[in-house]
PDB file of N, CA, C and O in Angstrom:
ATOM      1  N   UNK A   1      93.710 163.902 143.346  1.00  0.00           N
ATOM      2  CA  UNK A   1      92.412 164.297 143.838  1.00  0.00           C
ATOM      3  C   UNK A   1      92.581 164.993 145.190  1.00  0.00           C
ATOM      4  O   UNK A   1      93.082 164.415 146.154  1.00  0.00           O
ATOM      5  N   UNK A   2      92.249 165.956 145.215  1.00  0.00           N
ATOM      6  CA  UNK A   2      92.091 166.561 146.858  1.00  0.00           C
ATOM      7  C   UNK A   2      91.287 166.259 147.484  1.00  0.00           C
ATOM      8  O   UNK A   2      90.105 166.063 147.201  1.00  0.00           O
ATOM      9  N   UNK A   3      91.996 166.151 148.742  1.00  0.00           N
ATOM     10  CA  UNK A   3      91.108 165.757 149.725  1.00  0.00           C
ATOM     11  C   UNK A   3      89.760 166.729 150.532  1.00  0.00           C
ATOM     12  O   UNK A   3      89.976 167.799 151.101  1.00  0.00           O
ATOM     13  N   UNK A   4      88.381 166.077 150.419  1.00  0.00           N
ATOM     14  CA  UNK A   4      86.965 166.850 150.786  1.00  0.00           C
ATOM     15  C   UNK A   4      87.849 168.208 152.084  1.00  0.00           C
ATOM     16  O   UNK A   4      88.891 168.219 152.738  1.00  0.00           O
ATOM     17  N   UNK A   5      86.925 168.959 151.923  1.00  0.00           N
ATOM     18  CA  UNK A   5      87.605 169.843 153.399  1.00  0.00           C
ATOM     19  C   UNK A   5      87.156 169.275 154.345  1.00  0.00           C
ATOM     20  O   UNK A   5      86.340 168.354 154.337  1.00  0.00           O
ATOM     21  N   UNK A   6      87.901 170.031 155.678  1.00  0.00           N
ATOM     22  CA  UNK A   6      87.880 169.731 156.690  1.00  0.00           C
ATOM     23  C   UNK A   6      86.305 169.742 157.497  1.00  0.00           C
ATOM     24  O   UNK A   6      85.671 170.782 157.317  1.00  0.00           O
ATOM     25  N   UNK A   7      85.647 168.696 158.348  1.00  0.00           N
ATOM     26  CA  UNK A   7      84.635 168.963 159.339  1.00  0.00           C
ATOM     27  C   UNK A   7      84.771 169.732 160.283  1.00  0.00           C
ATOM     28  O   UNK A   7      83.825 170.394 160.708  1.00  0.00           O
ATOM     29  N   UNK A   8      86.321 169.804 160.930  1.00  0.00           N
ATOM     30  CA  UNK A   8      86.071 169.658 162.310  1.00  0.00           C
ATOM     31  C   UNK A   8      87.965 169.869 162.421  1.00  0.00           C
ATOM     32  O   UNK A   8      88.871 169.077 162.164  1.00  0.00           O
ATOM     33  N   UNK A   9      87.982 171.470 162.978  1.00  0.00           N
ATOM     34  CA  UNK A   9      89.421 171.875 162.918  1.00  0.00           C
ATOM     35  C   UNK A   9      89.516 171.197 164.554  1.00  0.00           C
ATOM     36  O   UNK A   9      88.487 171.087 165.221  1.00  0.00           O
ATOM     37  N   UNK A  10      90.768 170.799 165.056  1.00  0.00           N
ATOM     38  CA  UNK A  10      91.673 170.663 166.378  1.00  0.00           C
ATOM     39  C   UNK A  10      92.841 171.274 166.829  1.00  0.00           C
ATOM     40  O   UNK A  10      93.728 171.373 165.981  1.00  0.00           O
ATOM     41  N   UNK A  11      93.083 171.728 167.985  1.00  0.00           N
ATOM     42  CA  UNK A  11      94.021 172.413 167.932  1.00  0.00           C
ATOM     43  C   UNK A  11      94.712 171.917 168.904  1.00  0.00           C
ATOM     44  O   UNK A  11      94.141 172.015 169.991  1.00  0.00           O
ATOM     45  N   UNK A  12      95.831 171.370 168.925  1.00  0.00           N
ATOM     46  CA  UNK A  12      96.279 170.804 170.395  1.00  0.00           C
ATOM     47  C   UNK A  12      97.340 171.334 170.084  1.00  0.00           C
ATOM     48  O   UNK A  12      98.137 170.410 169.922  1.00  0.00           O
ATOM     49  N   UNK A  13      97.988 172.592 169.843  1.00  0.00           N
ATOM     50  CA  UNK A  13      99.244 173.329 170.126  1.00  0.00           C
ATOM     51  C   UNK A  13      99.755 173.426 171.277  1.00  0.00           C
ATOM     52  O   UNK A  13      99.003 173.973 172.085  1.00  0.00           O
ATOM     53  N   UNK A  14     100.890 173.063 171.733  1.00  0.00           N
ATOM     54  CA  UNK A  14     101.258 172.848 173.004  1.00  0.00           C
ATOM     55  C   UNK A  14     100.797 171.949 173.927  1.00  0.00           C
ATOM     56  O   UNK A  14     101.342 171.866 175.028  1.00  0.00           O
ATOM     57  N   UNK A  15      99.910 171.300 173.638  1.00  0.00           N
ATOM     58  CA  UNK A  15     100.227 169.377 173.973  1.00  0.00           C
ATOM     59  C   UNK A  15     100.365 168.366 173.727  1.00  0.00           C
ATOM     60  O   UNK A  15      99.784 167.784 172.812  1.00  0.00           O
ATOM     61  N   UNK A  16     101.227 167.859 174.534  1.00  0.00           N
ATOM     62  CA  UNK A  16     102.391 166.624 174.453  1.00  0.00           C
ATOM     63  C   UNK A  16     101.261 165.526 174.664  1.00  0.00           C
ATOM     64  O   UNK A  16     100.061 165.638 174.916  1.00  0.00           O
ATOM     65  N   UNK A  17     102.522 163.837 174.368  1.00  0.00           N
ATOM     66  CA  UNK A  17     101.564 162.945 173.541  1.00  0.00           C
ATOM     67  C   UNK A  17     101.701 162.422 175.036  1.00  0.00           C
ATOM     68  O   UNK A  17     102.737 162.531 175.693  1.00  0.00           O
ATOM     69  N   UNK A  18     100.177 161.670 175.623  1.00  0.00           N
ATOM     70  CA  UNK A  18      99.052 161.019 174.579  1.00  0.00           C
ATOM     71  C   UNK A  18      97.998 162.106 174.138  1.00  0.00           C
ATOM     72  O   UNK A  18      97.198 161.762 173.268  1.00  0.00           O
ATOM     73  N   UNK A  19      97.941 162.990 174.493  1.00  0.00           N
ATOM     74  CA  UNK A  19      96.862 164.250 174.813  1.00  0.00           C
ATOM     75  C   UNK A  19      96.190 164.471 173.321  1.00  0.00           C
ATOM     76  O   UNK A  19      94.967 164.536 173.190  1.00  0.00           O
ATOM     77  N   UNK A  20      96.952 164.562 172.393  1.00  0.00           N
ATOM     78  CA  UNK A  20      96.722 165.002 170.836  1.00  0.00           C
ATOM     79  C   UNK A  20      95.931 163.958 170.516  1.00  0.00           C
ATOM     80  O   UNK A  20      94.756 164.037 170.159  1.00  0.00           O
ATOM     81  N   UNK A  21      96.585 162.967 170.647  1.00  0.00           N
ATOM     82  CA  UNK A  21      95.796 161.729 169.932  1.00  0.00           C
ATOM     83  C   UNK A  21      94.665 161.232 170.614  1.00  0.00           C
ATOM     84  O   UNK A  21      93.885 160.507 169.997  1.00  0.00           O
ATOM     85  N   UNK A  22      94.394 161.609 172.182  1.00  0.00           N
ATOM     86  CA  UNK A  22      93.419 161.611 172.948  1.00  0.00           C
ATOM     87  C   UNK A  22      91.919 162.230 172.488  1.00  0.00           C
ATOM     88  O   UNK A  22      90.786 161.748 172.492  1.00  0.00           O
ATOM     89  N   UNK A  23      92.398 163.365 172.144  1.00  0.00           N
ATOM     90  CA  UNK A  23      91.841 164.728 171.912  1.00  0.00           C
ATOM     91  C   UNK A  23      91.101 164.436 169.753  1.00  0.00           C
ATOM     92  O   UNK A  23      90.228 165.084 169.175  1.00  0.00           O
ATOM     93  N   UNK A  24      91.648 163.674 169.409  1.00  0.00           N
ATOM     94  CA  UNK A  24      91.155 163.458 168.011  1.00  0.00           C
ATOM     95  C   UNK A  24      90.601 162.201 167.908  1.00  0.00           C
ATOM     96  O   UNK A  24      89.997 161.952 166.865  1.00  0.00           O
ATOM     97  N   UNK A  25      90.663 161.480 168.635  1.00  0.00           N
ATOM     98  CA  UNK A  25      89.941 160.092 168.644  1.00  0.00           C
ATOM     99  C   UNK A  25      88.440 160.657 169.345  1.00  0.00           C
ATOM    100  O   UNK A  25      87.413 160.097 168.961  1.00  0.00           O
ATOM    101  N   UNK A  26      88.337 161.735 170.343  1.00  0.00           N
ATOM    102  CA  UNK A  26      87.022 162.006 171.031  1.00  0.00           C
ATOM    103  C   UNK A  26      86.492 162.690 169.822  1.00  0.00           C
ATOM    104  O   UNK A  26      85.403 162.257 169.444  1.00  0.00           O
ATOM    105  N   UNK A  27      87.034 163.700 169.100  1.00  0.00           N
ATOM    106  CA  UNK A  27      87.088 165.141 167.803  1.00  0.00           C
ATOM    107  C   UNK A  27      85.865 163.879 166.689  1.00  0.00           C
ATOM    108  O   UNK A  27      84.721 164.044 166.264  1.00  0.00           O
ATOM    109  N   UNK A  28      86.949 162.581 166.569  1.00  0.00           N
ATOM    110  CA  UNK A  28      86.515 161.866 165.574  1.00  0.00           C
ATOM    111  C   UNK A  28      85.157 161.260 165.851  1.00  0.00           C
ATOM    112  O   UNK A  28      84.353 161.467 164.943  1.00  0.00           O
ATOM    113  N   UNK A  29      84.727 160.606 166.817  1.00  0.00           N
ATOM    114  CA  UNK A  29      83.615 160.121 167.156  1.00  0.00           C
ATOM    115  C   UNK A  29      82.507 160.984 167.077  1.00  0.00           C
ATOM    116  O   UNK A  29      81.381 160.487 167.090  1.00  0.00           O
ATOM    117  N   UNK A  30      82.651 162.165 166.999  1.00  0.00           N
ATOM    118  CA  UNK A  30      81.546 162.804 167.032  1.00  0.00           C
ATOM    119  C   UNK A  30      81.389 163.148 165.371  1.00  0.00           C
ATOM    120  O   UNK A  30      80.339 163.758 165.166  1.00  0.00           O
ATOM    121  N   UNK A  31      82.021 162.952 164.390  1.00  0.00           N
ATOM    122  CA  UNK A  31      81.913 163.394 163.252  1.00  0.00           C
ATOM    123  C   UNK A  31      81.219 161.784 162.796  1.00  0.00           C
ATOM    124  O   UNK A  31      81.157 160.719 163.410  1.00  0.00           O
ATOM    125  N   UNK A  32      80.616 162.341 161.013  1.00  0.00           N
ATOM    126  CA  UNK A  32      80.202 161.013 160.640  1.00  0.00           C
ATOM    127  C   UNK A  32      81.336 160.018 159.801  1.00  0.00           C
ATOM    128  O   UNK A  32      82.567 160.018 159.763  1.00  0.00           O
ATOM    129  N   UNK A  33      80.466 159.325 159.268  1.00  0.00           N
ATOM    130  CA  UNK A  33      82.022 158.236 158.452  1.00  0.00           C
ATOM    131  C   UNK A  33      82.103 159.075 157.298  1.00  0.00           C
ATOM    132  O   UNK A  33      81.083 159.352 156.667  1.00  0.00           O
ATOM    133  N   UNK A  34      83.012 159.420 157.032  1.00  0.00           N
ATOM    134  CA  UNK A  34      83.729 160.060 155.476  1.00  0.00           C
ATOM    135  C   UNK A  34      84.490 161.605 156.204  1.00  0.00           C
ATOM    136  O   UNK A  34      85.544 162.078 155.778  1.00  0.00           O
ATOM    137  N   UNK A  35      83.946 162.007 156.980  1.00  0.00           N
ATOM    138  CA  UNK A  35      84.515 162.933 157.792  1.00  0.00           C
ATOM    139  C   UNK A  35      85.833 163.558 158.000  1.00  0.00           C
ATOM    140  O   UNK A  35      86.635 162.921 158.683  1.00  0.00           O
ATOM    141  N   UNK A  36      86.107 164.434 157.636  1.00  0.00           N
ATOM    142  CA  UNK A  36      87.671 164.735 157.813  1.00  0.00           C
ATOM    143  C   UNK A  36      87.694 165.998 158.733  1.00  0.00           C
ATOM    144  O   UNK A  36      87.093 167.072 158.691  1.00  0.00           O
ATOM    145  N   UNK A  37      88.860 165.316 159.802  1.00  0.00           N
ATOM    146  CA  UNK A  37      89.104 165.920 160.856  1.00  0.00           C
ATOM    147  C   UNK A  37      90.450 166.571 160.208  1.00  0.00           C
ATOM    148  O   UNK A  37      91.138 165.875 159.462  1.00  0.00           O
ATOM    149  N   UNK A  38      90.902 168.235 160.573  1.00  0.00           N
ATOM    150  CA  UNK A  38      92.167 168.567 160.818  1.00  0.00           C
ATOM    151  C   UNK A  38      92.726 168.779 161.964  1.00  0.00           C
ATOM    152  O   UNK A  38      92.084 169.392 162.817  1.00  0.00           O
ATOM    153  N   UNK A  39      93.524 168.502 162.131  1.00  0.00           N
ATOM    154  CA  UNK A  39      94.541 168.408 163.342  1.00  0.00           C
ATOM    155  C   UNK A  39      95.821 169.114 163.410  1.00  0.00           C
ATOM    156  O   UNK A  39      96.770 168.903 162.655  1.00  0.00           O
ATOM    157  N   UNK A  40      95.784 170.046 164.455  1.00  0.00           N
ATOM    158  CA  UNK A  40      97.146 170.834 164.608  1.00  0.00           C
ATOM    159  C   UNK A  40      97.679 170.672 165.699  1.00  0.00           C
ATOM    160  O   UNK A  40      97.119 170.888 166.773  1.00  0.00           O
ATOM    161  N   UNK A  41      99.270 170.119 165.502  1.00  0.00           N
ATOM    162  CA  UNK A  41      99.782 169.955 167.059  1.00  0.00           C
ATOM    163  C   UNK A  41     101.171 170.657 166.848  1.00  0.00           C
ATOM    164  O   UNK A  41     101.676 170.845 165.741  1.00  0.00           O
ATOM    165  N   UNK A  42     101.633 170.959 167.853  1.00  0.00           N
ATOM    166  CA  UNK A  42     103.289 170.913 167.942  1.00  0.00           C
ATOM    167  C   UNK A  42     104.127 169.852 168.053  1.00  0.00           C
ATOM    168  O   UNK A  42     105.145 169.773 167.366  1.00  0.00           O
ATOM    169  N   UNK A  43     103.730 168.822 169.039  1.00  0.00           N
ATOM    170  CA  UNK A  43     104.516 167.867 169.288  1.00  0.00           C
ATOM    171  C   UNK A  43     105.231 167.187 168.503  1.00  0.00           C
ATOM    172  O   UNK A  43     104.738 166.576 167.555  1.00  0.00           O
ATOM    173  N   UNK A  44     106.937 167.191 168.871  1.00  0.00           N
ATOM    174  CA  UNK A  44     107.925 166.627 167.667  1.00  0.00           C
ATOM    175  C   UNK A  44     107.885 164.866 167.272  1.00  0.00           C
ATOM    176  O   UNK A  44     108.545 164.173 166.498  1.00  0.00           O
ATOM    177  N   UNK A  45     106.605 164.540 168.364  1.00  0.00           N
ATOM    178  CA  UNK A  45     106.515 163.035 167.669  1.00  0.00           C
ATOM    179  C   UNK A  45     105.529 162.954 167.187  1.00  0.00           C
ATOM    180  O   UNK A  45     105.531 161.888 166.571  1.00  0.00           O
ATOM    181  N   UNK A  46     104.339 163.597 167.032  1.00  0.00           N
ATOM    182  CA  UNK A  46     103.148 163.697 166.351  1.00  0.00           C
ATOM    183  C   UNK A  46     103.104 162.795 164.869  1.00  0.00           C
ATOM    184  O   UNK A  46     102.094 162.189 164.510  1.00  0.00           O
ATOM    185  N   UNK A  47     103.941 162.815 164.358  1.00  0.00           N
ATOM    186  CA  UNK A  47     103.490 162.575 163.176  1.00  0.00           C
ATOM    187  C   UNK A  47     104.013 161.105 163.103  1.00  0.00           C
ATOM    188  O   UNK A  47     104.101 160.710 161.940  1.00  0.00           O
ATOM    189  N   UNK A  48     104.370 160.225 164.022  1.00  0.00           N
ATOM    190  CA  UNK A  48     104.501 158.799 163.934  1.00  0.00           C
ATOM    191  C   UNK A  48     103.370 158.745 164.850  1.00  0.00           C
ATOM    192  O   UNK A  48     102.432 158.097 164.386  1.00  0.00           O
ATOM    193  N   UNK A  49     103.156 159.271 166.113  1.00  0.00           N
ATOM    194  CA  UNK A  49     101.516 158.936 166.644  1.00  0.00           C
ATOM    195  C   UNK A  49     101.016 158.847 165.700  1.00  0.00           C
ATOM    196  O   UNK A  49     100.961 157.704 165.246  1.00  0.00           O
ATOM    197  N   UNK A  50     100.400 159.938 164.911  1.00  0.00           N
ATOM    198  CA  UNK A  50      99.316 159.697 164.017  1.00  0.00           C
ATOM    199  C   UNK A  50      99.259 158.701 163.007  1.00  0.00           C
ATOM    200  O   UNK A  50      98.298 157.938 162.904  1.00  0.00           O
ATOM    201  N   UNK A  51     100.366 158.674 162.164  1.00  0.00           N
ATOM    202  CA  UNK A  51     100.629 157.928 161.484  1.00  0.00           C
ATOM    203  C   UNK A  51     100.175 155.965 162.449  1.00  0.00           C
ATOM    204  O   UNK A  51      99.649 154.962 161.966  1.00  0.00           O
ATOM    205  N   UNK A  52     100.468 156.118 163.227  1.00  0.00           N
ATOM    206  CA  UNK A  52     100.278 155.090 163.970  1.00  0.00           C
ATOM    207  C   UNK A  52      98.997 154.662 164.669  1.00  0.00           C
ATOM    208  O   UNK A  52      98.622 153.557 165.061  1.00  0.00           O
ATOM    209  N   UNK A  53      98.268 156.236 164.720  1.00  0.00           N
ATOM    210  CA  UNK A  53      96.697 156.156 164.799  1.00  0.00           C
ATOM    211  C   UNK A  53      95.883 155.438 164.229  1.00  0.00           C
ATOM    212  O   UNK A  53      95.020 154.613 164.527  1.00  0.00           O
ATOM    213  N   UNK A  54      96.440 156.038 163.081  1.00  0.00           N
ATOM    214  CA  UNK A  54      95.239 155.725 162.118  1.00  0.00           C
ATOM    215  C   UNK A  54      95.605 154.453 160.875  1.00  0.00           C
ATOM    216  O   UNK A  54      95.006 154.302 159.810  1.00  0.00           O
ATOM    217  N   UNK A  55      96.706 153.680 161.372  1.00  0.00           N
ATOM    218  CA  UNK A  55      96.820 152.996 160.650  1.00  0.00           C
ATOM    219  C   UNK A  55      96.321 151.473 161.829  1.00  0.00           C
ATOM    220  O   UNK A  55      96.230 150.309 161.439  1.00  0.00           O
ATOM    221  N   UNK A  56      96.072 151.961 163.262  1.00  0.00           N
ATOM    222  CA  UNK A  56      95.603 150.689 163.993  1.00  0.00           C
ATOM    223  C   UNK A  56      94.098 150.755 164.131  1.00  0.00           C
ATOM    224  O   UNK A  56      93.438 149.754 164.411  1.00  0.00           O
ATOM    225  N   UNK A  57      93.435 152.241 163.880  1.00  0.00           N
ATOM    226  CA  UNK A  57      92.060 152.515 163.906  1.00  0.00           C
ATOM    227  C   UNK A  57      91.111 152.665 162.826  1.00  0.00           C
ATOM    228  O   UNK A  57      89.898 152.862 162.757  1.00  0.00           O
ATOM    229  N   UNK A  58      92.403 152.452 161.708  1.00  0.00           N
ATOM    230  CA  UNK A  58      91.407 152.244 160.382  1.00  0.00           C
ATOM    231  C   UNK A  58      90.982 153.488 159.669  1.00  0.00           C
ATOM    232  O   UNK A  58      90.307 153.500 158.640  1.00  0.00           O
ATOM    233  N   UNK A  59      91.457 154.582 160.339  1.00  0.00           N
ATOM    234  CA  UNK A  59      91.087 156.460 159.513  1.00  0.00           C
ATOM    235  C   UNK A  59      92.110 156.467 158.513  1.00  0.00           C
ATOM    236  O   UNK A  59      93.038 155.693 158.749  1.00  0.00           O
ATOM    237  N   UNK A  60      92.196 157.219 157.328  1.00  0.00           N
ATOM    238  CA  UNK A  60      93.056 157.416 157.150  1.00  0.00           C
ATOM    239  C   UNK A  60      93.440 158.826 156.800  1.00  0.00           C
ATOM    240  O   UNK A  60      92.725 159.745 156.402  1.00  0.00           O
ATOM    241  N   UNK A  61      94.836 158.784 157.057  1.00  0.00           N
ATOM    242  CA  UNK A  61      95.535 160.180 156.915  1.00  0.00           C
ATOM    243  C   UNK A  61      95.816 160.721 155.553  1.00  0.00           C
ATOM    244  O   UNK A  61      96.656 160.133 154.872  1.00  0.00           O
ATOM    245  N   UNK A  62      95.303 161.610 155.151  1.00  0.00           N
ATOM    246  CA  UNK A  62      95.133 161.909 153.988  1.00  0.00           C
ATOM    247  C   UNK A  62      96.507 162.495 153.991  1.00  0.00           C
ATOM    248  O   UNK A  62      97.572 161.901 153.829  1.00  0.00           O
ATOM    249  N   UNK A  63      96.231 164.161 154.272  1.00  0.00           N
ATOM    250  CA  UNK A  63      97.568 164.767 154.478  1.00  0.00           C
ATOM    251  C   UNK A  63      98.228 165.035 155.549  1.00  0.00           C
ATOM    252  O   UNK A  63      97.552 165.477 156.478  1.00  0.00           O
ATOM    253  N   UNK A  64      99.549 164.885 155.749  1.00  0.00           N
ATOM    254  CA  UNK A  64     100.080 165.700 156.787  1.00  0.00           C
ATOM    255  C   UNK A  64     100.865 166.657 156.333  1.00  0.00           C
ATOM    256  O   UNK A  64     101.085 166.445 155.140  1.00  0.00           O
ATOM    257  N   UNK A  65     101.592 167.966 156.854  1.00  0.00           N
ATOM    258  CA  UNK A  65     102.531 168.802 156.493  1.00  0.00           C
ATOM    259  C   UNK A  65     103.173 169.303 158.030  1.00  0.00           C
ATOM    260  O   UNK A  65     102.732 169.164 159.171  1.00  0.00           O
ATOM    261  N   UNK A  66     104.091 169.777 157.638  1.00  0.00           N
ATOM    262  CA  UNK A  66     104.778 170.908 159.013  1.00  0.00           C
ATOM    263  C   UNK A  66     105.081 172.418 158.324  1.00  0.00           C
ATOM    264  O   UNK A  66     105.601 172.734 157.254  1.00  0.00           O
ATOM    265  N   UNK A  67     104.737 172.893 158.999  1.00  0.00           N
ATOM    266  CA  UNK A  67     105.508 174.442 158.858  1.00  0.00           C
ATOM    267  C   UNK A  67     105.607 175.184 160.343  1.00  0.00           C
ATOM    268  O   UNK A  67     104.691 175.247 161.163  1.00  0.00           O
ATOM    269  N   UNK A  68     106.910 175.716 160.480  1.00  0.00           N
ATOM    270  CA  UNK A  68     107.310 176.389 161.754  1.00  0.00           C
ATOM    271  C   UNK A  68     106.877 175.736 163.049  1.00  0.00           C
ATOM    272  O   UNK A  68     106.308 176.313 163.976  1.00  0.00           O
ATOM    273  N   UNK A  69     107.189 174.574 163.001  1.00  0.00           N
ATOM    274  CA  UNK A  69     106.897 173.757 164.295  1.00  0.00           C
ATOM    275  C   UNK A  69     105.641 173.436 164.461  1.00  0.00           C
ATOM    276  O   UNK A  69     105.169 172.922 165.476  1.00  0.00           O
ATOM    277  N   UNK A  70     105.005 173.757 163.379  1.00  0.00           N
ATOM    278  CA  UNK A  70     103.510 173.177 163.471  1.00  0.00           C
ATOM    279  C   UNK A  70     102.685 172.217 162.552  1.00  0.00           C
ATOM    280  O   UNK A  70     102.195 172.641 161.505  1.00  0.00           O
ATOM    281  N   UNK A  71     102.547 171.017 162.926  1.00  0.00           N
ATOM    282  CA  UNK A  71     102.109 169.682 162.428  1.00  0.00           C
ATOM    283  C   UNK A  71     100.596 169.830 161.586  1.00  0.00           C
ATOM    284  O   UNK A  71      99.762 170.405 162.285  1.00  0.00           O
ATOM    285  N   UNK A  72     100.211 169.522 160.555  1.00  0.00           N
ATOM    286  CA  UNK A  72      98.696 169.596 160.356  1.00  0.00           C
ATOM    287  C   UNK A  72      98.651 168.182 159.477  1.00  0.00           C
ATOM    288  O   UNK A  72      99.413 167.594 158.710  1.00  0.00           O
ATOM    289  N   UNK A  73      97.440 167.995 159.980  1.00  0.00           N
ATOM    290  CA  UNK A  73      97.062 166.449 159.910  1.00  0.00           C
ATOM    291  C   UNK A  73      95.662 166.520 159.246  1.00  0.00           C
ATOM    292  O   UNK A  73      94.876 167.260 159.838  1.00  0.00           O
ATOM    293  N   UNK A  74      95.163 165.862 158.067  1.00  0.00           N
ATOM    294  CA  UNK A  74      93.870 165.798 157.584  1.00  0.00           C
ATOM    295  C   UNK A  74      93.454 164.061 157.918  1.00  0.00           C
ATOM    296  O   UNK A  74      93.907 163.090 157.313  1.00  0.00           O
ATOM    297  N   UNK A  75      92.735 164.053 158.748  1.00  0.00           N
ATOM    298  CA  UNK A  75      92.257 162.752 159.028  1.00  0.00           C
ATOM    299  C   UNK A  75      90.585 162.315 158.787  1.00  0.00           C
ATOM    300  O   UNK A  75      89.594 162.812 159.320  1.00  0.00           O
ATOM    301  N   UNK A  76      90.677 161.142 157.731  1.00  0.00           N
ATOM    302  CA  UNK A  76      88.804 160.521 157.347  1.00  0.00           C
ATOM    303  C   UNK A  76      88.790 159.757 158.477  1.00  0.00           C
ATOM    304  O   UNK A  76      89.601 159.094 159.123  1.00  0.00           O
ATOM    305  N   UNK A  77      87.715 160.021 158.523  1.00  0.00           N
ATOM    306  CA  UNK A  77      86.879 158.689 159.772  1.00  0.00           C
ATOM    307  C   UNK A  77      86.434 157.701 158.560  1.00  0.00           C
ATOM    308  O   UNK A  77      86.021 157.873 157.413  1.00  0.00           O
ATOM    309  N   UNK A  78      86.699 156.669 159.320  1.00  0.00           N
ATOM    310  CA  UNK A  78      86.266 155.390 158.962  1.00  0.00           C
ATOM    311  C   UNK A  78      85.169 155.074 158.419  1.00  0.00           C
ATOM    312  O   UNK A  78      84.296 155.790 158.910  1.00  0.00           O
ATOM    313  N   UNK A  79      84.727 154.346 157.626  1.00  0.00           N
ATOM    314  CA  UNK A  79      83.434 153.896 157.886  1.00  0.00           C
ATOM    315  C   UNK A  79      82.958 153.280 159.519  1.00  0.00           C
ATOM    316  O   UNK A  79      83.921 153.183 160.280  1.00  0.00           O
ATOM    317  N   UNK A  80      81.958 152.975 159.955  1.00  0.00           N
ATOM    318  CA  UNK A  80      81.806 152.121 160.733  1.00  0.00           C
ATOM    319  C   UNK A  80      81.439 151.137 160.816  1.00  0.00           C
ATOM    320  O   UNK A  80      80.294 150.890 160.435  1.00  0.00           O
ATOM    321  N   UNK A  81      82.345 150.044 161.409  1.00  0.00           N
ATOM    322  CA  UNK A  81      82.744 148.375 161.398  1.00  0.00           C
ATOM    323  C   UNK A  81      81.504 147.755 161.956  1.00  0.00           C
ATOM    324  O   UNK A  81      81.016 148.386 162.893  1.00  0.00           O
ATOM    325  N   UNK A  82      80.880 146.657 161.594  1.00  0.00           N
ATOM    326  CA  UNK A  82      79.746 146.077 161.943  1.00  0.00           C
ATOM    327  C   UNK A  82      80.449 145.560 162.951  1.00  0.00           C
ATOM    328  O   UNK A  82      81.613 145.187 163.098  1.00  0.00           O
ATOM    329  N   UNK A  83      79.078 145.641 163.901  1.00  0.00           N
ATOM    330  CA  UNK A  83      79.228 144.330 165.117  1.00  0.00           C
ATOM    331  C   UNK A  83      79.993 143.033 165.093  1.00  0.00           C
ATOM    332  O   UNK A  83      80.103 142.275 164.129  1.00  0.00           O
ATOM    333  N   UNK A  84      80.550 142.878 166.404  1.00  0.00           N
ATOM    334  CA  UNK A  84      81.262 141.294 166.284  1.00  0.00           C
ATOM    335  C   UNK A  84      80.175 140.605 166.679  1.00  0.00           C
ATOM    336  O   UNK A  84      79.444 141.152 167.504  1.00  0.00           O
ATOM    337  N   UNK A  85      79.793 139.131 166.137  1.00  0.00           N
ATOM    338  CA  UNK A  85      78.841 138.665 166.388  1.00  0.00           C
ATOM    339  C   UNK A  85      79.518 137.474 167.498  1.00  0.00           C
ATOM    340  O   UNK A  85      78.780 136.671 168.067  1.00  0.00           O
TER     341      UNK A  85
END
């Protein structure tokens, strides 16, 4: 099944981490739940950040790929988690 398109392209080419993952956690909040963010970075650790994003924040990463030094990331927003009571 492919994944819905993208909401909401990012481009953080040429910045280093925490900045990317900074920069898509703000990207994400503004989208709704089912939402898919794409994400483009350079950074050669990007793809364990993310991977590491979104496996402590609950999005998940649909796709990632690289081509020519450049990372692309399809990320769902979450549903959103009820209140702690």
């Amino acid at each position: 099944m492919e994944p819905a398109p993208a909401s909401a392209t990012l481009d953080t080419i040429g910045l280093r981490c925490p900045l990317p993952i900074l920069k898509a956690r703000k990207a994400l909040a503004g989208l709704a739940p089912g939402g898919v963010l794409e994400v483009l970075a350079s950074d050669p650790g990007a793809a364990d950040d993310f991977e590491a994003f979104c496996r402590t924040t609950g999005h998940r990463l649909v796709r990632q790929s690289a081509t020519s030094g450049v990372h692309r990331f399809l990320i769902e927003k979450a549903a959103q988690r009820p209140n702690a009571a």
